[in-house]
N, C-alpha and C positions, 0 to 999 in steps of 0.2 A: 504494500500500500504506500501509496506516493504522499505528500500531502500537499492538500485542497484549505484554499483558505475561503471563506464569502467575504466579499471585497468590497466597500466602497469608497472610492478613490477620497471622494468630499469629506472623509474623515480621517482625522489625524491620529486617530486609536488604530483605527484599519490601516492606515499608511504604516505606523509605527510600526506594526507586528509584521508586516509585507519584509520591509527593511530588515527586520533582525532574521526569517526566514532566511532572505536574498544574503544577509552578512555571513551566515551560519553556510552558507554555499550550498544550500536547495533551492531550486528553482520548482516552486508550485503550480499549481492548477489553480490560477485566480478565476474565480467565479463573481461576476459582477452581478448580484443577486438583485439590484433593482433592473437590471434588464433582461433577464433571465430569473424570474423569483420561485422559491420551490414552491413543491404541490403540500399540500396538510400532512402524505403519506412520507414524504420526506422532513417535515418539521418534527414529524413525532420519532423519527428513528435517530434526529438529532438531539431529541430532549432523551431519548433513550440513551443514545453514546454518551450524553454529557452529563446525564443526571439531574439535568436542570428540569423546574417547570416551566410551562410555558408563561406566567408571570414573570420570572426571571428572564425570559428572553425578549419579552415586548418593550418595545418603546416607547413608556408613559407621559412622556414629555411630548412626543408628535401632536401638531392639531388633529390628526388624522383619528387617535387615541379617544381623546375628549369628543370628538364629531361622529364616534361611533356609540358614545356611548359605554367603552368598555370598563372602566372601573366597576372592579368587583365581580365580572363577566368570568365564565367558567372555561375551562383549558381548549373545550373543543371550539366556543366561542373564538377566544384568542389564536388558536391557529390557522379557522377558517381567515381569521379580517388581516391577519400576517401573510398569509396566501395569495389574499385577497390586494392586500396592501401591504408590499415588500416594505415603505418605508418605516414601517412600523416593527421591523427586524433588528433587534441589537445587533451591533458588527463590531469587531471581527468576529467569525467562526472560525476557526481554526480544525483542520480533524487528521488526522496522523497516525502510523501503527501504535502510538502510544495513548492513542483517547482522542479525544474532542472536548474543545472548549470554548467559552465565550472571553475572546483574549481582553479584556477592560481589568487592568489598564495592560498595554500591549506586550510588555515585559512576560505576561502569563505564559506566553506561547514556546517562553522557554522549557518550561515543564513537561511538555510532550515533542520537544526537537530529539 
């Protein structure tokens, strides 16, 4: 297994963790997830790899968040409207033969290099 990060450039947590990959001399599978966003069946095998819920992965700060409504909204909720609406996906992901993680802050992604 190679590793795949979900990317987006516009952020400087996602930049960061790209950079210490690229320092560490792997060249990943950047996956630009606001143009390509996964499907529900892909978010839940990343909250499986990572352990995380899907609370912990949503983006409570987006207006997109509040305009749906989601506070307090249940896991299948929250992955449809993340599906639905990529920009409501925390980034970086990071996933590697050593795990998957949500790299915040970018340094994380040392853990599984």
């Amino acid at each position: 297994m190679g590793v795949t990060i979900w990317h987006n450039p516009a952020c400087s947590n996602s930049r960061g963790a790209l950079k210490l990959i690229r320092d560490a001399g792997i060249e990943p599978e950047v996956i630009e997830y606001l143009q390509a966003p996964p499907d529900v069946a892909t978010l839940r095998q990343l909250l499986a790899e990572s352990g995380l819920a899907a609370a912990d992965l949503v983006r409570s700060k987006e207006p997109e968040f509040a305009g749906l409504a989601l506070a307090g909204a249940d896991e299948a909720t929250l992955l449809a409207a993340m599906a639905a609406h990529p920009r409501l996906i925390n980034r970086p992901v990071v996933r590697t033969a050593k795990g998957t993680r949500l790299c915040r802050p970018p340094e994380t992604v040392l853990e599984i290099l």
